[in-house]
C-alpha positions in Angstrom: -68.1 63.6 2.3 -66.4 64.4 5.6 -64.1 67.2 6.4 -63.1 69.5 8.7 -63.0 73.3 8.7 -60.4 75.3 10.9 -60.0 78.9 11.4 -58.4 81.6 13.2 -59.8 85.1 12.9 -58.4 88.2 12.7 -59.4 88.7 16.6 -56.8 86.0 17.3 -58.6 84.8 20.4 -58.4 80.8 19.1 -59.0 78.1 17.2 -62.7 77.0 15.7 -63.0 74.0 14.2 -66.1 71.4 12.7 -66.1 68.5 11.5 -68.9 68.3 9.3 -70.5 65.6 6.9 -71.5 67.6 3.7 -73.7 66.4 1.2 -73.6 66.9 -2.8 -76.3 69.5 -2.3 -76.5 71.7 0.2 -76.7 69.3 3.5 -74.5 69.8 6.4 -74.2 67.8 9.6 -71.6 69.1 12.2 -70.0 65.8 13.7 -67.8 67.2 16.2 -66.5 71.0 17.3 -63.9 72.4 19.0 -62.6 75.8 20.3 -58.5 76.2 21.4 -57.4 79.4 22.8 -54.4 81.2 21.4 -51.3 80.9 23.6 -50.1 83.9 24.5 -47.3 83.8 23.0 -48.1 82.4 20.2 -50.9 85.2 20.1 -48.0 88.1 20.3 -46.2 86.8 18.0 -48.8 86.8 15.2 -49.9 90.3 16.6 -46.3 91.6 15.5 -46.4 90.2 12.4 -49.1 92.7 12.0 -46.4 95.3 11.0 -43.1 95.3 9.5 -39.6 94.5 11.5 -36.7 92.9 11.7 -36.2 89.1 10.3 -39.5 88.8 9.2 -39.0 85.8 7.1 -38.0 83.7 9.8 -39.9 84.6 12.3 -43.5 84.4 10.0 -41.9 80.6 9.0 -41.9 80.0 13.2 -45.3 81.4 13.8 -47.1 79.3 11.0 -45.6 76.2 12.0 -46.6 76.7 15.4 -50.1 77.6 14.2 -50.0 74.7 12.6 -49.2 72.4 15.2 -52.0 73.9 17.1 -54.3 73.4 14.0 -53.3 69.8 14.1 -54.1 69.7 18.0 -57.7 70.7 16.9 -57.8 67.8 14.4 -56.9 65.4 16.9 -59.8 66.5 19.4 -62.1 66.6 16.5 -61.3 63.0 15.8 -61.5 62.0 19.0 -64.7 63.4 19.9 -66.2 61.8 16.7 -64.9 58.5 16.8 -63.6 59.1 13.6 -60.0 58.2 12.1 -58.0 60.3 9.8 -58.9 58.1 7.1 -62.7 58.4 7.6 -62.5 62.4 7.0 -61.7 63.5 3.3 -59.6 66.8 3.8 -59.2 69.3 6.0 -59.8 73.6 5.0 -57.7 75.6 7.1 -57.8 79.3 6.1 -54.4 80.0 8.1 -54.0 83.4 10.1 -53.8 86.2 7.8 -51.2 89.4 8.5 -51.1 90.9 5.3 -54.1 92.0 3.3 -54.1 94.4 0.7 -56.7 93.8 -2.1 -57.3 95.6 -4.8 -58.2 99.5 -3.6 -56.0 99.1 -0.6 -54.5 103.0 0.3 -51.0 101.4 0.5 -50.5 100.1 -3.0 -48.4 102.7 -4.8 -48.7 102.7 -8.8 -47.1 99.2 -10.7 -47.6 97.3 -7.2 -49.3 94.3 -7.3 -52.4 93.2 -4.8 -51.4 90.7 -1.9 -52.6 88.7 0.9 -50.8 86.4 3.3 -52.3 83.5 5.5 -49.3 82.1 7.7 -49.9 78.6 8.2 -47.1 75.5 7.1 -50.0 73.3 5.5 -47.4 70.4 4.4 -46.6 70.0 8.0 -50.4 69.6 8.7 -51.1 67.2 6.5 -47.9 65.3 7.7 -49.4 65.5 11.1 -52.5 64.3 10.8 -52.8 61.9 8.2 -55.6 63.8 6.1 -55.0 66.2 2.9 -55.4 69.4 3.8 -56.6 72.3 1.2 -55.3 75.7 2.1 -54.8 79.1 0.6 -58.5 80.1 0.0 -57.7 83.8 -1.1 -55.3 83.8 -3.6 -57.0 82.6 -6.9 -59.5 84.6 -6.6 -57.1 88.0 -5.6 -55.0 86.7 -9.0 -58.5 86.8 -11.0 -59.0 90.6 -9.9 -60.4 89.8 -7.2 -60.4 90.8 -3.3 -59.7 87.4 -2.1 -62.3 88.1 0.5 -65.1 87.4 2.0 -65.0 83.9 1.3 -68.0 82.9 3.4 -71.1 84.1 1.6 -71.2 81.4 -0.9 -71.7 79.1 2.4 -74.1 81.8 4.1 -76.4 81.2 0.7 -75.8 77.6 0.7 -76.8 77.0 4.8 -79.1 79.4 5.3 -81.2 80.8 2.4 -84.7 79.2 1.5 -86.1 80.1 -1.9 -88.2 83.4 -1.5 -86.7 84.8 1.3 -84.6 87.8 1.4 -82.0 87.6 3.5 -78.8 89.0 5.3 -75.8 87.3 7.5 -73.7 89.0 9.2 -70.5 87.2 10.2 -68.7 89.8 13.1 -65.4 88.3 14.0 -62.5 90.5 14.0 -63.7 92.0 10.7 -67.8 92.2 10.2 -68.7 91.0 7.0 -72.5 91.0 5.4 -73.8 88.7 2.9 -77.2 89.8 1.2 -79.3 87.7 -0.5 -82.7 88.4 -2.4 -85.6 86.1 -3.0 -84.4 85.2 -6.2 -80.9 83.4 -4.5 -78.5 85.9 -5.6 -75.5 86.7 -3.5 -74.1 90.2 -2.7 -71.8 90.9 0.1 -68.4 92.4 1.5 -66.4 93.3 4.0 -68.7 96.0 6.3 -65.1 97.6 8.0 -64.4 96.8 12.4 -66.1 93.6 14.0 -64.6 93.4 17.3 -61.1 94.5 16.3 -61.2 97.7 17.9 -63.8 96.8 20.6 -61.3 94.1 21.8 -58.2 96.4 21.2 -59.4 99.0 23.5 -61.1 97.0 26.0 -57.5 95.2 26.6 -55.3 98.7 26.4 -57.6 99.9 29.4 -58.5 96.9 31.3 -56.7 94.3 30.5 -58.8 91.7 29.7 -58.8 90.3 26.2 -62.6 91.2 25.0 -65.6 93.5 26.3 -67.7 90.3 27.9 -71.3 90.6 26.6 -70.5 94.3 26.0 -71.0 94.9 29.8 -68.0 97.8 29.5 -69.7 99.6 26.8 -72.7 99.5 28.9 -71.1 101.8 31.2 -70.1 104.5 28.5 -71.8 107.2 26.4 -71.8 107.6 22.4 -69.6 110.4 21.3 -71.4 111.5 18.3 -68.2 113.4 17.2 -65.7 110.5 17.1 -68.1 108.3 15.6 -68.5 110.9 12.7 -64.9 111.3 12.5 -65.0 107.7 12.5 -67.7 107.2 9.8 -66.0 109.7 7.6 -63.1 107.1 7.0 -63.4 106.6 3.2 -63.5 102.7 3.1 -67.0 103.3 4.5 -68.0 105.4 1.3 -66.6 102.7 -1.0 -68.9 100.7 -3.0 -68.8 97.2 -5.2 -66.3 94.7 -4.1 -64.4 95.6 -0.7 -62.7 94.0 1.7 -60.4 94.7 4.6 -58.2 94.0 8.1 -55.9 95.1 10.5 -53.5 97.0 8.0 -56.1 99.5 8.2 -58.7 99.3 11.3 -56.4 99.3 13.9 -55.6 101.2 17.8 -53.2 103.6 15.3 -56.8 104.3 13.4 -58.5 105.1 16.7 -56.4 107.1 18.1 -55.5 109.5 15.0 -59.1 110.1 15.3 -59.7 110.9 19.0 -56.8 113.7 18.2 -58.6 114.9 15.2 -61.5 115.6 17.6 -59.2 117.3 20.2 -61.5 114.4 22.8 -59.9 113.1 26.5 -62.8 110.8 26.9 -63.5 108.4 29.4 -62.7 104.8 28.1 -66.0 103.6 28.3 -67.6 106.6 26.2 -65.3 105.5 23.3 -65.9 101.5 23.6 -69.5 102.5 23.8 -68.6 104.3 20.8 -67.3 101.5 18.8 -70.4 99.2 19.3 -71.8 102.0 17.4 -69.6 102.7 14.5 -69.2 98.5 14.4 -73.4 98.7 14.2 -74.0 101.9 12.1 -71.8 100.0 9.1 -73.4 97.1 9.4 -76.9 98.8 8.9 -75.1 101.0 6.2 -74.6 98.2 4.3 -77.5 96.2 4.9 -79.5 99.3 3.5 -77.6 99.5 0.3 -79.8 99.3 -2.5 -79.8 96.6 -4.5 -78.8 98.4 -7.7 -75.3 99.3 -6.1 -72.8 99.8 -8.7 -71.0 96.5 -10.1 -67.9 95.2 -8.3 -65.3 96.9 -10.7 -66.6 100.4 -9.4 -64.6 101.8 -6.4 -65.6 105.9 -6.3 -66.7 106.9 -3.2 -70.3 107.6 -2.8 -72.9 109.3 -0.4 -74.4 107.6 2.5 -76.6 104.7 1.5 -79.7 105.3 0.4 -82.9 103.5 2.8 -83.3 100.1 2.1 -84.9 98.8 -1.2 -87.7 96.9 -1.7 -85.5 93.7 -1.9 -84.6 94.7 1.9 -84.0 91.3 4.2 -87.0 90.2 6.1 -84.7 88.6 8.3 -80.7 89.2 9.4 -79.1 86.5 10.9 -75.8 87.1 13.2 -72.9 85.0 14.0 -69.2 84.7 14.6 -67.9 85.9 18.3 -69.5 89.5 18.1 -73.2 87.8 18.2 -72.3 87.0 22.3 -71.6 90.7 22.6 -75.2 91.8 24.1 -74.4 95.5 23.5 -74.0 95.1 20.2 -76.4 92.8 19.2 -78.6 95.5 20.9 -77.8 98.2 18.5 -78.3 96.0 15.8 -81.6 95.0 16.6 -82.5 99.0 17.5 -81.2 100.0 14.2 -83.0 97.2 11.8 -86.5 97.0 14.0 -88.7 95.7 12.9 -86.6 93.5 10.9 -85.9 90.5 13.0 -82.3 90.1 14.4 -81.0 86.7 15.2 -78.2 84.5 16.1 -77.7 81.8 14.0 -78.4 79.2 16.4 -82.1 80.0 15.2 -81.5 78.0 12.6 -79.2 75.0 14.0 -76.0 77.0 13.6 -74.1 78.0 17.0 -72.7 81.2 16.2 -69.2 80.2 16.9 -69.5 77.3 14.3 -70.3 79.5 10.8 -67.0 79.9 9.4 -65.2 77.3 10.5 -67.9 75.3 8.7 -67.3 77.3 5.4 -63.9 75.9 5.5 -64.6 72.3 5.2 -67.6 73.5 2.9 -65.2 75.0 0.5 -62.8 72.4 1.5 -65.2 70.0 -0.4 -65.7 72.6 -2.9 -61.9 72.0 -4.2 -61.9 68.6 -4.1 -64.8 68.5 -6.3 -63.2 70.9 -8.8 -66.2 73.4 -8.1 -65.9 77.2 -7.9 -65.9 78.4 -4.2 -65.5 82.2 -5.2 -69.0 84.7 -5.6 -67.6 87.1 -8.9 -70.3 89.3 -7.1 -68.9 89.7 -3.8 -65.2 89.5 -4.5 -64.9 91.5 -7.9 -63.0 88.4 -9.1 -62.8 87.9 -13.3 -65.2 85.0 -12.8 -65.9 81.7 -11.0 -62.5 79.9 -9.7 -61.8 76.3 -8.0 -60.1 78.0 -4.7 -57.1 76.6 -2.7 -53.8 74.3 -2.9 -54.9 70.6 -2.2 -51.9 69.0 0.5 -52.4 65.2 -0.1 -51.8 63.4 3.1 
C-alpha cells in the first residue's frame, strides 16, 4: 500500500512530506520527499491563532484552507518526483497544524470543562484537490477515549526502528520533544518530554531575527545560567508522570520571560539560548532515566526527580525531527547519556527530517485497515482505537 504522510510541526517552519510504500508488516520504502517552507504570511497567521482574538472562526477557516492548499502543493511534488498518479497512492495522513491543545491535566481546564485539541486543516478540500482520500484528525479518538491525543508517533518509532532484544529510545525534537522507550521485550512507553525547539527558535528570532539557531552556532556563544534553568526545571509539567503531553498554550516566549523576572536575570541573549539547549536536553535525559516501573498513565501527581536509569535503560537513543541538525544540542545529549550511544536516525535509513511525516502515511494505512493506531500506554487512552476521519477522494 502507497500513501503519503504530511505534517507541519508545532515549529511552523514547513511542510514534510513522504511518500512511502508500506507493507502489511512492518516494511517501509520512502518513494519520494519533500520539504515546503511556510510563507510568511501564512506562518503569522497560524502563529496568532496561537491565542484568542477577534473573529476567530473565520480567520482559523482561512488559515486551514490555505494550509491545505499548500498540503496539496506537497502532494503534487511528491507525485511528480515519483512518477506516480493520484490513483497509484491509497490515501494521504495529514496531521494538520494544531493551535489548541489541552489534554487531559492541562492547567487551563476549569472544573466541568471538557479536554480539546484542534488541528486546522480543510481536509475535504484536499482530497478534492488532489484526487486521493485523505485521513485526517489523528488526535481526537483517542482524546475522547481519555486519552491525551498525543504523541502519536511511538507506535511507528516501535514499528521502524526496534529489533527484538534491544532496548531502545527515540526522540522526535520538533517544536515539542517527545521520547518513545521501548524495552527488549517490544513494549512501548513514551510522552511528550516539554520544549524541542520552540523556545530555542522563539528567542533566537526575538533577538536576531532569523528564524532558528543554525546548528546551534548562537548557543555556542552563550553560558548556562544554572538559576533560570532551575527556575525553568521547577515548572510542574516536568514533575508530572504517566501519560502527558503538551504545546505552545504552555511552553511559550510568555513562559520564558515570567521566569527570567522571577530570577531578577538581565542576561545576555546568548547565555539564555545556551540555556535552553540545556533545559531542552536535561528533560529529555529526565525522561529517558525514568524507571520503568513509573506509575500507570491514569496517575498525574507530581513526583521527585527521576530516579537513575533502570536496568531496562536503552543501549541506544536514536534522534530525529529538525532539533537532531542543531549540533549544540545534539552535543548535550550525547554528554548527558555517554556512554549510551546517541544517533541521528539516518543510522538506520531514516533522514531525520523524514520520521514523522512517515508516521502519517503509516497510521494513514493504519485506518484504512481498521487497525488501532493509538499506544493506551503512551496516551492514557481507555484502550486501543482506529484513529482519524477517512476523506474519500
Amino acid at each position: 500500500m502507497r500513501c503519503i504522510g504530511l505534517m507541519s510541526g508545532t515549529s511552523l517552519d514547513g511542510v514534510d512530506g513522504v511518500l512511502a510504500e508500506l507493507g502489511d508488516g512492518n516494511s517501509a520504502r520512502v518513494l519520494a520527499d519533500v520539504a515546503l517552507p511556510m510563507p510568511a504570511d501564512l506562518r503569522a497567521r497560524l502563529l496568532a491563532l496561537q491565542h484568542s482574538g477577534p473573529d476567530e472562526l473565520h480567520r482559523a477557516a482561512q488559515a486551514g484552507a490555505a494550509l491545505s492548499d499548500l498540503y496539496a502543493q506537497a502532494v503534487r511534488t511528491l507525485l511528480q518526483h515519483s512518477g506516480l498518479r493520484a490513483r497509484d497512492v491509497a490515501a494521504i495522513g495529514a496531521h494538520g497544524q494544531t493551535v489548541r491543545h489541552v489534554p487531559p491535566g492541562h492547567p487551563a481546564l476549569r472544573p466541568g470543562d471538557v479536554p480539546y485539541t484542534v488541528q486546522l486543516l480543510a481536509p475535504a478540500r484536499l482530497a478534492e484537490a488532489t484526487g486521493i482520500a485523505v485521513v485526517a484528525d489523528f488526535r481526537s479518538r483517542d482524546l475522547a477515549a481519555g486519552g491525551q491525543g498525543a504523541p502519536l508517533v511511538p507506535a511507528f518509532h516501535r514499528a521502524a526502528f526496534w529489533r527484538p532484544g534491544q532496548a531502545l529510545a527515540v526522540v522526535n525534537i520538533g517544536g515539542i520533544a517527545n521520547v518513545t522507550l521501548i524495552d527488549a521485550g517490544g513494549h512501548v512507553r513514551g510522552f511528550d518530554t516539554g520544549p524541542g525547539n520552540v523556545l530555542l527558535d522563539a528567542w533566537c528570532e526575538r533577538h536576531t531575527g532569523a528564524p532558528y539557531d543554525a546548528d546551534g552556532a548562537w548557543a555556542r556563544q552563550g553560558q548556562v545560567l544554572p538559576a533560570l534553568l532551575q527556575a525553568c526545571l521547577d515548572d510542574p509539567y516536568f514533575q508530572r508522570r504517566g501519560a502527558r503531553s503538551t504545546g505552545r498554550d504552555h511552553f511559550h516566549l510568555g513562559w520564558l520571560d515570567e521566569r527570567l523576572r522571577t530570577c531578577g536575570l538581565h542576561a545576555a541573549a546568548a547565555d539564555v539560548q545556551a540555556t535552553l539547549v540545556a533545559l531542552t536536553a536535561e528533560t529529555i535525559v529526565r525522561a529517558i532515566a525514568l524507571p520503568a516501573s513509573a506509575p500507570s498513565a491514569q496517575e498525574q501527581t507530581p513526583t521527585a526527580a527521576p530516579q537513575p536509569a533502570s536496568a531496562t535503560a536503552p543501549t541506544e537513543v536514536l534522534v530525529c525531527g529538525g532539533g537532531a541538525l542543531n549540533g549544540a544540542l545534539m552535543l548535550a545529549l550525547a554528554e548527558r547519556l555517554h556512554p549510551t550511544p546517541v544517533r541521528p536516525t539516518v543510522s538506520r535509513g531514516w533522514p531525520v527530517q523524514w520520521v514523522e511525516a512517515a508516521a502519517f502515511a503509516w497510521l494513514a494505512q493504519q485506518t484504512l485497515l481498521r487497525r488501532p493506531g493509538n499506544v493506551p500506554e503512551v496516551t492514557g487512552a481507555a484502550g486501543p482505537r482506529v484513529l482519524g476521519a477517512i476523506y474519500p477522494p
